[in-house]
Chimera marker file (.cmm) of the C-alpha trace (Angstrom):
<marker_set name="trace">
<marker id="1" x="68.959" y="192.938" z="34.324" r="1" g="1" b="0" radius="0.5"/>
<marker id="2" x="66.398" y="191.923" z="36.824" r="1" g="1" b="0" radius="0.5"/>
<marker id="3" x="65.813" y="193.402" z="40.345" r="1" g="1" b="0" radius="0.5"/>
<marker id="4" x="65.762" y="190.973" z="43.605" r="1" g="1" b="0" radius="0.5"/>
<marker id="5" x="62.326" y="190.469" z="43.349" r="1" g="1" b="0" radius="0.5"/>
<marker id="6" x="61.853" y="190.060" z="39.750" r="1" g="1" b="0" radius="0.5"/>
<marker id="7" x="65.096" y="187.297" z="39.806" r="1" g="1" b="0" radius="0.5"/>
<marker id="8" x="62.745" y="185.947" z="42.965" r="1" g="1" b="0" radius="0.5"/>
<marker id="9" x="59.718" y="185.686" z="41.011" r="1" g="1" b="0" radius="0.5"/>
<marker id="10" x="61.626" y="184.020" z="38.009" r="1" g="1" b="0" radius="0.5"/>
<marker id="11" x="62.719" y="181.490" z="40.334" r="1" g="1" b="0" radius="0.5"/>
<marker id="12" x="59.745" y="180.911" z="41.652" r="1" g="1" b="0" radius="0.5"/>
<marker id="13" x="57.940" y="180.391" z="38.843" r="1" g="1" b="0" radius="0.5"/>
<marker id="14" x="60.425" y="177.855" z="36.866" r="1" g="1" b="0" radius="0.5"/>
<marker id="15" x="60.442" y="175.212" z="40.365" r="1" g="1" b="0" radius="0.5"/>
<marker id="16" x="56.299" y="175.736" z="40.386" r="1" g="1" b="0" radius="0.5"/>
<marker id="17" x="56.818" y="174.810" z="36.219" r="1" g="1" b="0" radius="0.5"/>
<marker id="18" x="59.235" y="171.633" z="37.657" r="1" g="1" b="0" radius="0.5"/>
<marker id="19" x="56.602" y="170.603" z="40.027" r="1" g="1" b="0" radius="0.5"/>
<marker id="20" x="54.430" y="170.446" z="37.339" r="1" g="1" b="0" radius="0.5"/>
<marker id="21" x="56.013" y="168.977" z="34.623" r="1" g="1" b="0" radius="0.5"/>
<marker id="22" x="57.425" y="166.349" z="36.996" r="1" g="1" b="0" radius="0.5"/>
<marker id="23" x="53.535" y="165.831" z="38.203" r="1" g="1" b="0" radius="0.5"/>
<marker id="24" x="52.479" y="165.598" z="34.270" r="1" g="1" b="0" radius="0.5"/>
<marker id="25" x="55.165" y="162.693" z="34.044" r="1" g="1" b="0" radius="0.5"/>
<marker id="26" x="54.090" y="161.048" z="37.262" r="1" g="1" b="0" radius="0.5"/>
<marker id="27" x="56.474" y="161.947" z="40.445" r="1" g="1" b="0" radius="0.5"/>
<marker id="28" x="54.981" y="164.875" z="42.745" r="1" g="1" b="0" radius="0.5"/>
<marker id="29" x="58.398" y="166.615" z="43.857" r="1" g="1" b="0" radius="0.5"/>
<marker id="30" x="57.558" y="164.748" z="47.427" r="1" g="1" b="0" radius="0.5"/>
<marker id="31" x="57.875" y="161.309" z="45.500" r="1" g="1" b="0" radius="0.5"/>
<marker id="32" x="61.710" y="162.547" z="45.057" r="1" g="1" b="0" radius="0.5"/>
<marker id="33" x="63.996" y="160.433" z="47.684" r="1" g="1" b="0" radius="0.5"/>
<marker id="34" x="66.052" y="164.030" z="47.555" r="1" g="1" b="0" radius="0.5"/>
<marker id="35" x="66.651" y="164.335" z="51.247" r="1" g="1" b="0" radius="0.5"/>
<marker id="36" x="64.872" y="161.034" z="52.302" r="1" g="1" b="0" radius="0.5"/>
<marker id="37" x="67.937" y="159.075" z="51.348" r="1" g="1" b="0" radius="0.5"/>
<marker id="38" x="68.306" y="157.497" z="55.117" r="1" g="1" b="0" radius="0.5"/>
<marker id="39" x="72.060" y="158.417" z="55.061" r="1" g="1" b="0" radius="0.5"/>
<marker id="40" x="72.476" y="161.640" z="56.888" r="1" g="1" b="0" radius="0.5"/>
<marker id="41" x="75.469" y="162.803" z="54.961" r="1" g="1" b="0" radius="0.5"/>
<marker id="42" x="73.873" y="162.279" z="51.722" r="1" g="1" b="0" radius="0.5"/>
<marker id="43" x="71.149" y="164.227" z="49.666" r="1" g="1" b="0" radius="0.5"/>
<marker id="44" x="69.836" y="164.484" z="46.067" r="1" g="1" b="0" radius="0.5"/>
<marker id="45" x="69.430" y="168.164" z="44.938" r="1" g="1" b="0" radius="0.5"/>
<marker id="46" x="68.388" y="169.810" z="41.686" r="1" g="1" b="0" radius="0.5"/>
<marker id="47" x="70.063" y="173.315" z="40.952" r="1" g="1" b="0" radius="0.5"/>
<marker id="48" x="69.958" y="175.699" z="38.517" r="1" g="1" b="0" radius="0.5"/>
<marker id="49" x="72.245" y="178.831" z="38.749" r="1" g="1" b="0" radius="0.5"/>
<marker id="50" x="74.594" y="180.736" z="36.983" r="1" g="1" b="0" radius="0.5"/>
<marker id="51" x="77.069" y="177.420" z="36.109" r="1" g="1" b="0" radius="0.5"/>
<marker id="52" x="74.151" y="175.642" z="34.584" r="1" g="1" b="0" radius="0.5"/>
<marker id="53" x="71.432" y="173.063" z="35.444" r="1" g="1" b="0" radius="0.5"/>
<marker id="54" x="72.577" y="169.828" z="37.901" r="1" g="1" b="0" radius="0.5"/>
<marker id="55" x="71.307" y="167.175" z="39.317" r="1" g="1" b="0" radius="0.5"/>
<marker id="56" x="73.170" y="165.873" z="42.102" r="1" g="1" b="0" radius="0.5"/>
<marker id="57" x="74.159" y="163.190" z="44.661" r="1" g="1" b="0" radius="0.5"/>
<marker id="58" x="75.802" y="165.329" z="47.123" r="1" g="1" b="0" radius="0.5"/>
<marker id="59" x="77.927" y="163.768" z="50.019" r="1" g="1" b="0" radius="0.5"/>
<marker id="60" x="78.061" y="166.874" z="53.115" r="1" g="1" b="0" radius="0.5"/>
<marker id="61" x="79.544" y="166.274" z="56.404" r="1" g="1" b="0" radius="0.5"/>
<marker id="62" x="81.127" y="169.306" z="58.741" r="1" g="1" b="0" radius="0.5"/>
<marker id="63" x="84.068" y="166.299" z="59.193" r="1" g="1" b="0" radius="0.5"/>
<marker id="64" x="85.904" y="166.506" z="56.291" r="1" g="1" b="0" radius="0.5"/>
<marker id="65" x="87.076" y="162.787" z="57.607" r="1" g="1" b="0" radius="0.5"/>
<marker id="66" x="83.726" y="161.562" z="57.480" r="1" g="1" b="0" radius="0.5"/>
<marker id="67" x="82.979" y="163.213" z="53.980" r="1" g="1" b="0" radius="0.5"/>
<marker id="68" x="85.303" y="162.055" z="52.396" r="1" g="1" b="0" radius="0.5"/>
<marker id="69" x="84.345" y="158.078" z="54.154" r="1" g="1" b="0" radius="0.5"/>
<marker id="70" x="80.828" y="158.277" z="52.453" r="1" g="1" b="0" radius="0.5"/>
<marker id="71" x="82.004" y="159.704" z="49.158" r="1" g="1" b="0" radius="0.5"/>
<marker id="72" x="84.573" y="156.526" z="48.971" r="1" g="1" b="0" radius="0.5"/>
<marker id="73" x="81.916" y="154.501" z="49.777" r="1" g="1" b="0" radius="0.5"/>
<marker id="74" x="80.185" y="155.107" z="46.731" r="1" g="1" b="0" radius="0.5"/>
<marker id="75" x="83.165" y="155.297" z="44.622" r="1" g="1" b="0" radius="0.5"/>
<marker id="76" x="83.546" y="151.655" z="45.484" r="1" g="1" b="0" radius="0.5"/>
<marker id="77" x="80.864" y="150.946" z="43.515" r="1" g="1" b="0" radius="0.5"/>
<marker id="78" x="80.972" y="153.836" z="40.797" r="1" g="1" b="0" radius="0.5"/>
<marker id="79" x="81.217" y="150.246" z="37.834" r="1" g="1" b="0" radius="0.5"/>
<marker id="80" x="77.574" y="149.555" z="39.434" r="1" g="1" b="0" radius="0.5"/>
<marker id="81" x="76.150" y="153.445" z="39.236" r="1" g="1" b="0" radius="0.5"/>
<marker id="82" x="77.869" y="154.169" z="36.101" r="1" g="1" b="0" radius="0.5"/>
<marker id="83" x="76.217" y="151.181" z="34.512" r="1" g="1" b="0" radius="0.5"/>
<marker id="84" x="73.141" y="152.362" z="35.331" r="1" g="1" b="0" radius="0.5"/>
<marker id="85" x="74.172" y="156.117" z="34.665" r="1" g="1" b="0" radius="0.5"/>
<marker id="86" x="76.394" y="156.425" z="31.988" r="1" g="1" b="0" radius="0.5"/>
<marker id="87" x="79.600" y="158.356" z="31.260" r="1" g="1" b="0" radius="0.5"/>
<marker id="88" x="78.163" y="161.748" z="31.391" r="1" g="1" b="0" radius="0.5"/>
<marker id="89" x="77.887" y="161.787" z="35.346" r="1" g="1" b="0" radius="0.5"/>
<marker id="90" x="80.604" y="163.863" z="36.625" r="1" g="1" b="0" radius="0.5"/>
<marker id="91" x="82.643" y="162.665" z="40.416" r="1" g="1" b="0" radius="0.5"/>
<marker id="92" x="84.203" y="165.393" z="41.988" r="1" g="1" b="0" radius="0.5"/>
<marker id="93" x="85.686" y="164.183" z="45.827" r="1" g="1" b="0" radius="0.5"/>
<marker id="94" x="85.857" y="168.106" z="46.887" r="1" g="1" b="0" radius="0.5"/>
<marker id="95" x="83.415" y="170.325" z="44.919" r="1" g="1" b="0" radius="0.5"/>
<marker id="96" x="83.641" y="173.512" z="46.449" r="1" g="1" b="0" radius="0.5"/>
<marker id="97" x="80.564" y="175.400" z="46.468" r="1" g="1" b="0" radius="0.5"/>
<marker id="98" x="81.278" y="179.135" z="45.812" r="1" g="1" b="0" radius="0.5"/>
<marker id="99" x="81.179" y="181.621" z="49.082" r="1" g="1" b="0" radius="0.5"/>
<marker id="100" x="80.085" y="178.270" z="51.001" r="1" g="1" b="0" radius="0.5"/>
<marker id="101" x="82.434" y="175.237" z="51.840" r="1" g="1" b="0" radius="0.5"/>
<marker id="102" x="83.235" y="171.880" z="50.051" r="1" g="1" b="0" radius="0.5"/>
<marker id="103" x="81.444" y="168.893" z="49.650" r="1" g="1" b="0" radius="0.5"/>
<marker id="104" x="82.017" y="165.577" z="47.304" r="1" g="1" b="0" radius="0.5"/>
<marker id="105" x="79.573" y="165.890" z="44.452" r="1" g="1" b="0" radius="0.5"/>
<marker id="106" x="78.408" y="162.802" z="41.766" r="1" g="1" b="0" radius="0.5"/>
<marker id="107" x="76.584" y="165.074" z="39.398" r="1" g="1" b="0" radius="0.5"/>
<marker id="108" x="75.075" y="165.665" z="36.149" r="1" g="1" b="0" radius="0.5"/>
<marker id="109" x="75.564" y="169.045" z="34.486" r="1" g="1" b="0" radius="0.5"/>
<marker id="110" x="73.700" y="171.218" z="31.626" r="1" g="1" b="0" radius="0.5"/>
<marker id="111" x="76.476" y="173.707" z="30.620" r="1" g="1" b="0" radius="0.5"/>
<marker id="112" x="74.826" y="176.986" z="29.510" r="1" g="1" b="0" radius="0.5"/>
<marker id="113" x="71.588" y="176.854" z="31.387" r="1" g="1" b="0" radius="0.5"/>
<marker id="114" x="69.889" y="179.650" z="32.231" r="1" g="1" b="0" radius="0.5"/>
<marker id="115" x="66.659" y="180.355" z="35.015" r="1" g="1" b="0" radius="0.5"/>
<marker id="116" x="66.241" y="183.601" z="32.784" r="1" g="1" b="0" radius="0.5"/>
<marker id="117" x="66.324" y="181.610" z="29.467" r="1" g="1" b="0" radius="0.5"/>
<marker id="118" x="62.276" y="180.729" z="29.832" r="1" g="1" b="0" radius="0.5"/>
<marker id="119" x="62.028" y="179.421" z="26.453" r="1" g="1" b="0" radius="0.5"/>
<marker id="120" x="64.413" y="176.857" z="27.269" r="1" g="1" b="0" radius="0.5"/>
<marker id="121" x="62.927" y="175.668" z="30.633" r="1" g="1" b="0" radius="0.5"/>
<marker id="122" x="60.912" y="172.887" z="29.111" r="1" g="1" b="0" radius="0.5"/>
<marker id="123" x="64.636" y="171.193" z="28.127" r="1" g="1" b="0" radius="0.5"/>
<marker id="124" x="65.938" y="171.915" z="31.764" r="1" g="1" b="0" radius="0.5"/>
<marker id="125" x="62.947" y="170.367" z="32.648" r="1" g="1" b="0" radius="0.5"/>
<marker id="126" x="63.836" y="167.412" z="30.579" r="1" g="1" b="0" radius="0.5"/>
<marker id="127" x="67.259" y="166.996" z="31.845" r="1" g="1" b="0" radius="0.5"/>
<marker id="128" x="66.354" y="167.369" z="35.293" r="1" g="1" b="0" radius="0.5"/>
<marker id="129" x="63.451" y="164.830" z="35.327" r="1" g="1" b="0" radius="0.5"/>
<marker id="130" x="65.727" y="162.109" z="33.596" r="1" g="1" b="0" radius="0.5"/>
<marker id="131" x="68.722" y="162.396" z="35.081" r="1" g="1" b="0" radius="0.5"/>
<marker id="132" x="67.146" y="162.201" z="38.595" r="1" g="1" b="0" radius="0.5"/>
<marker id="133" x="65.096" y="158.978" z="37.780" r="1" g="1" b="0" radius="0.5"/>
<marker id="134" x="68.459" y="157.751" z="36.469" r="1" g="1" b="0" radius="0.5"/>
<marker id="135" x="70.991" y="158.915" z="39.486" r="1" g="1" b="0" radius="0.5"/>
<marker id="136" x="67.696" y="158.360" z="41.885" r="1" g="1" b="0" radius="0.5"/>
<marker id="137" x="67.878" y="154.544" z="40.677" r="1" g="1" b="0" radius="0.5"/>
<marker id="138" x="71.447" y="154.191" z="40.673" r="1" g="1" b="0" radius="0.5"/>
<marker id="139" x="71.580" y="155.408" z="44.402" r="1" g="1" b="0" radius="0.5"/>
<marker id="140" x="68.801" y="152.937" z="45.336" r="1" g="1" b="0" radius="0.5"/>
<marker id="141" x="70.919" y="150.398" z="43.813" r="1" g="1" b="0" radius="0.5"/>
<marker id="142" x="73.682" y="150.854" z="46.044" r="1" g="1" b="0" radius="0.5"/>
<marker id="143" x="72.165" y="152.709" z="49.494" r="1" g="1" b="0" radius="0.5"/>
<marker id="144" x="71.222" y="149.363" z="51.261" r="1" g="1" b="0" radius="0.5"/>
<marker id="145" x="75.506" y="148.467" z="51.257" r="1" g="1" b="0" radius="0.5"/>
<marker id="146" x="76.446" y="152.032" z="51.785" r="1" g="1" b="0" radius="0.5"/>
<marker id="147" x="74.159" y="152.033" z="54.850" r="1" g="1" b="0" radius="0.5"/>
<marker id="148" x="76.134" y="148.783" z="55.891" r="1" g="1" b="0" radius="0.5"/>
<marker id="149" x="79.802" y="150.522" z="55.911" r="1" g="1" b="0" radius="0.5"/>
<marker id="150" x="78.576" y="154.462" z="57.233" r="1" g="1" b="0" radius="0.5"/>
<link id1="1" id2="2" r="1" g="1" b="0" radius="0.2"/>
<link id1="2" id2="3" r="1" g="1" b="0" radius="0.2"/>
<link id1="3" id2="4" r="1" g="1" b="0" radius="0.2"/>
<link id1="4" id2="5" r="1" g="1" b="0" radius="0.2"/>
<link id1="5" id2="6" r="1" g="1" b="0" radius="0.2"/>
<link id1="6" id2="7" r="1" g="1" b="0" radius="0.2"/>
<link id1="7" id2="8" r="1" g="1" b="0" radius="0.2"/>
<link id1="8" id2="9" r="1" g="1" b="0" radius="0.2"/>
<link id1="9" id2="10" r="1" g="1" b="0" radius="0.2"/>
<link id1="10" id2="11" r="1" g="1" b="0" radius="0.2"/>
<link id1="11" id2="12" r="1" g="1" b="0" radius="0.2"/>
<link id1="12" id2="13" r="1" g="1" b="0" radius="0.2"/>
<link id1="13" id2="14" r="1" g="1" b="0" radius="0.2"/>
<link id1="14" id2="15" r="1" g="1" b="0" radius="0.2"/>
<link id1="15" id2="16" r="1" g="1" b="0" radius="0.2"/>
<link id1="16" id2="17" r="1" g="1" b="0" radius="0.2"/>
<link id1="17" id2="18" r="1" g="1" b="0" radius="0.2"/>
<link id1="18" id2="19" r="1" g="1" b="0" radius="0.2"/>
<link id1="19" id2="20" r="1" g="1" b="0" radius="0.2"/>
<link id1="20" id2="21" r="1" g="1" b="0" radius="0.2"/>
<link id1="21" id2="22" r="1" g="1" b="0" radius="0.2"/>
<link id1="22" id2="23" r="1" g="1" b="0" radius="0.2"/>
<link id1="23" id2="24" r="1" g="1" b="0" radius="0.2"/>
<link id1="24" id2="25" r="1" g="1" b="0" radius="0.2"/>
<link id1="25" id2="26" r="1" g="1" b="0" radius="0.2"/>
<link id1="26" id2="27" r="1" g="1" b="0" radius="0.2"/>
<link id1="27" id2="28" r="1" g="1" b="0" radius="0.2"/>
<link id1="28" id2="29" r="1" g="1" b="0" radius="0.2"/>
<link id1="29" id2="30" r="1" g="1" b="0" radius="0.2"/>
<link id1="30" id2="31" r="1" g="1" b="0" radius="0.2"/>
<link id1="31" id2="32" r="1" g="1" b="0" radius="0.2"/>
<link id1="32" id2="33" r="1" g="1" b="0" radius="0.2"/>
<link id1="33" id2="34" r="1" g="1" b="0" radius="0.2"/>
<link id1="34" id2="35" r="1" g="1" b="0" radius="0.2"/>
<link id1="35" id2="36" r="1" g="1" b="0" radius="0.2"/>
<link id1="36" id2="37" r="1" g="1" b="0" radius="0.2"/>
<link id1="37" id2="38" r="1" g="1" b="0" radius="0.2"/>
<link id1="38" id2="39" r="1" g="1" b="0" radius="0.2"/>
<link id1="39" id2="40" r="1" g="1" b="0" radius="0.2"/>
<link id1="40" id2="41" r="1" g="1" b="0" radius="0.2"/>
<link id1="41" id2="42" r="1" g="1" b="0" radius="0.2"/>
<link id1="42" id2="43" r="1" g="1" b="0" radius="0.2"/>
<link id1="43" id2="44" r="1" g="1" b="0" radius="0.2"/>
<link id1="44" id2="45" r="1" g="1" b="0" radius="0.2"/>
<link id1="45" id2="46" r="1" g="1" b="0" radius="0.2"/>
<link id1="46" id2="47" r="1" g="1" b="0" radius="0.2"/>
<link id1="47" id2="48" r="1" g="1" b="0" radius="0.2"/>
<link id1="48" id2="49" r="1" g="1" b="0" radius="0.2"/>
<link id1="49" id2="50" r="1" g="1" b="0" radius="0.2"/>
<link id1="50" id2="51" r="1" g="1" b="0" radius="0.2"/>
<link id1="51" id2="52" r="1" g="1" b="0" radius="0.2"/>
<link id1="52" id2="53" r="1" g="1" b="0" radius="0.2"/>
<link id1="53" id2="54" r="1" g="1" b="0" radius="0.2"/>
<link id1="54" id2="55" r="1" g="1" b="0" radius="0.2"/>
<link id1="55" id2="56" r="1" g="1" b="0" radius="0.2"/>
<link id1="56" id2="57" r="1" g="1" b="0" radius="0.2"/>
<link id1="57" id2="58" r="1" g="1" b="0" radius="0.2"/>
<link id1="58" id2="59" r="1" g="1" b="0" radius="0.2"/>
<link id1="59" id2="60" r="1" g="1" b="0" radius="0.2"/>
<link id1="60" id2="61" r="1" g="1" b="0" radius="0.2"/>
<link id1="61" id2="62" r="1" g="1" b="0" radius="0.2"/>
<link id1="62" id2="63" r="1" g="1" b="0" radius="0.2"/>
<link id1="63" id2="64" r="1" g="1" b="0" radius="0.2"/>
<link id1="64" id2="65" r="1" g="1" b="0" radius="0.2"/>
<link id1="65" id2="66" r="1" g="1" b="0" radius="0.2"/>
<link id1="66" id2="67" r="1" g="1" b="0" radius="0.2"/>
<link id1="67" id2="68" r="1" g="1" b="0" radius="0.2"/>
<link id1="68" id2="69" r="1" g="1" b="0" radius="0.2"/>
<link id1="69" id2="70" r="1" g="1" b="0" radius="0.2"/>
<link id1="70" id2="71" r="1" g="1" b="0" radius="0.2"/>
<link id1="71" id2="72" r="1" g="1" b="0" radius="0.2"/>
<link id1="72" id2="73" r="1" g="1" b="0" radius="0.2"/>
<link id1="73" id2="74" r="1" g="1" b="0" radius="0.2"/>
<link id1="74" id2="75" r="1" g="1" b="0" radius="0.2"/>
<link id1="75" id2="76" r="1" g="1" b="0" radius="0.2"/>
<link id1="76" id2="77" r="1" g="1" b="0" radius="0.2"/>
<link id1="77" id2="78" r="1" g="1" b="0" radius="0.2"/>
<link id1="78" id2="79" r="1" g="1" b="0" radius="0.2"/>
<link id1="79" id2="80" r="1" g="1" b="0" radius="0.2"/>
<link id1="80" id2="81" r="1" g="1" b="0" radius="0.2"/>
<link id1="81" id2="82" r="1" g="1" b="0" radius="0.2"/>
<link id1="82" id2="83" r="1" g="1" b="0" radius="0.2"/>
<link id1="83" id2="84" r="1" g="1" b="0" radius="0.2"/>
<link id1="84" id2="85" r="1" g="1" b="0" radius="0.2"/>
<link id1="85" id2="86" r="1" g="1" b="0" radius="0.2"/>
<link id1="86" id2="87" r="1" g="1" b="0" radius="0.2"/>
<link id1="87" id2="88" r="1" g="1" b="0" radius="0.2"/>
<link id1="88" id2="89" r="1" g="1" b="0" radius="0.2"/>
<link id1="89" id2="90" r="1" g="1" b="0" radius="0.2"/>
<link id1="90" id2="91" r="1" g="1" b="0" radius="0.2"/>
<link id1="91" id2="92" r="1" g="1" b="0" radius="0.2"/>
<link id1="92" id2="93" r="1" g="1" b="0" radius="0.2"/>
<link id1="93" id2="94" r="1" g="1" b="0" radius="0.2"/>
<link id1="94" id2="95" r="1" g="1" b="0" radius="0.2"/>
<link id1="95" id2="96" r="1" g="1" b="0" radius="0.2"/>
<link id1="96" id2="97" r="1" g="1" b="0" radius="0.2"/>
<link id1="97" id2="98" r="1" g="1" b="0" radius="0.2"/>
<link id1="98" id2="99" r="1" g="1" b="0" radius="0.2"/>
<link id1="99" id2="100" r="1" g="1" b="0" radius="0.2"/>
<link id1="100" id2="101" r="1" g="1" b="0" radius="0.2"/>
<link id1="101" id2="102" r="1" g="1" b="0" radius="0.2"/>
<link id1="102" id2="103" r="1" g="1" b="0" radius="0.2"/>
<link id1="103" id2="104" r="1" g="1" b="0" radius="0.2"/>
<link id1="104" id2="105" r="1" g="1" b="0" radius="0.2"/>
<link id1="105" id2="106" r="1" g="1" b="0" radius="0.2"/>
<link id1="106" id2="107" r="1" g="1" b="0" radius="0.2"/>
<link id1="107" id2="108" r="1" g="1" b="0" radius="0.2"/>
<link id1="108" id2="109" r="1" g="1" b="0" radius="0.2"/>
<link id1="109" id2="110" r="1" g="1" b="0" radius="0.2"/>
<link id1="110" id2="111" r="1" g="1" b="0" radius="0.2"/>
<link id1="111" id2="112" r="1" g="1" b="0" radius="0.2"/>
<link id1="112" id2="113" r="1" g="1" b="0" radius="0.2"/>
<link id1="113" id2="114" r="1" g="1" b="0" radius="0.2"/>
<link id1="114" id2="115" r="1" g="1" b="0" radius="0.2"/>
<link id1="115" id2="116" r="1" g="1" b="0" radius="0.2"/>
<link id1="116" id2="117" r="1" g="1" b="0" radius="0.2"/>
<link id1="117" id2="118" r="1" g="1" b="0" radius="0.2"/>
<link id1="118" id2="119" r="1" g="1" b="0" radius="0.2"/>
<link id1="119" id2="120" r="1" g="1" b="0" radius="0.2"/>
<link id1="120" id2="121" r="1" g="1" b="0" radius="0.2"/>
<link id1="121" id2="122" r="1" g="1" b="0" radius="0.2"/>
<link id1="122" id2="123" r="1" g="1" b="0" radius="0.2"/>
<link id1="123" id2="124" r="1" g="1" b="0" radius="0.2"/>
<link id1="124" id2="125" r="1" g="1" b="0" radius="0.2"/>
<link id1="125" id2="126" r="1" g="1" b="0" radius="0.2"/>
<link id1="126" id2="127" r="1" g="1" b="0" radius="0.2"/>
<link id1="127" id2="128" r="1" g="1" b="0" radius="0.2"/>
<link id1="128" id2="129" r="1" g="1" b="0" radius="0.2"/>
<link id1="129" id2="130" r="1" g="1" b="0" radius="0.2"/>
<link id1="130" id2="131" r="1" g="1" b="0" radius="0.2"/>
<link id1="131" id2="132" r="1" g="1" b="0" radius="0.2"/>
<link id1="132" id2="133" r="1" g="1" b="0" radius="0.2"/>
<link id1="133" id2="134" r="1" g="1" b="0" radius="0.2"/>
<link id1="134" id2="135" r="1" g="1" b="0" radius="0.2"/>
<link id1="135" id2="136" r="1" g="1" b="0" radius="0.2"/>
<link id1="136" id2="137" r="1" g="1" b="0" radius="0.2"/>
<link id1="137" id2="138" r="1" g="1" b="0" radius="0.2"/>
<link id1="138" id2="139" r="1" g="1" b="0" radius="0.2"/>
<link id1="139" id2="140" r="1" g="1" b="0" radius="0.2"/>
<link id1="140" id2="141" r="1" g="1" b="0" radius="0.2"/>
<link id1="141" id2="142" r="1" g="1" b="0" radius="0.2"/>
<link id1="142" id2="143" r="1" g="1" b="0" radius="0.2"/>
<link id1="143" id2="144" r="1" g="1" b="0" radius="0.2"/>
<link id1="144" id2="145" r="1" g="1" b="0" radius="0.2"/>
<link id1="145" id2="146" r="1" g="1" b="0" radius="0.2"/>
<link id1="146" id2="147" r="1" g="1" b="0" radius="0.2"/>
<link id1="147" id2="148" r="1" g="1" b="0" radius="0.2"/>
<link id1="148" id2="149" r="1" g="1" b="0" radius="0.2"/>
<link id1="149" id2="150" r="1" g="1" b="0" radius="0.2"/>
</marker_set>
């Protein structure tokens, strides 16, 4: 069992050993579109908590209404990301983030992961890094006629 600042420290440590690796394989973290996406509802994340590793497209509005708009606009063309993504990547309208509120989620997800499992942060690191350039490209494919309908 770790204390608060021993669970900080572990997290702190594994994203300083993602900015790395990432840097070792050629994207600083700011190279990341993440929140530069130029749709405001929209953002790429990267998580790791107690339900595993993800990498995300995440669709947040306080408008459910409007949400839920954005999120169809990309399921309109979920033939074109899945092409590009494969069948692994998860859609989920209404995720509902625990203790927080819901949001519509296109996500990849590493059951099992663990922040405290460091011998196994060099695959997390792996999963991350790909699954981003893949979801990153697959949103670039498709912003410029999401723009065009939000």
């Amino acid at each position: 069992m770790y204390t608060k600042e021993e669970s900080k420290e572990v997290k702190i440590q594994f994203w300083d050993g993602f900015k790395r690796y990432s840097k070792e394989k050629g994207r600083k973290m700011t190279s990341w579109v993440l929140r530069g996406t130029q749709i405001k509802e929209v953002q790429l994340k990267f998580d790791l908590n107690e339900n595993g590793a993800f990498v995300i497209l995440q669709v947040d509005s306080k408008l459910d209404s409007k949400r839920h708009s954005v999120y169809e606009r990309f399921e309109k063309y979920k033939p074109v990301i899945m092409d590009t993504c494969g069948a692994d990547l998860k859609w989920e309208k209404d995720y509902f983030i625990e203790g927080f509120k819901d949001v519509g989620m296109i996500y990849y997800h590493l059951e099992g992961a663990s922040i405290y499992n460091k011998d196994e942060w060099k695959s997390y690191f792996e999963f991350m890094f790909s699954k981003m350039t893949i979801l990153e490209e697959a949103f670039l494919d498709v912003k410029d006629v999401v723009l065009q309908t939000v």
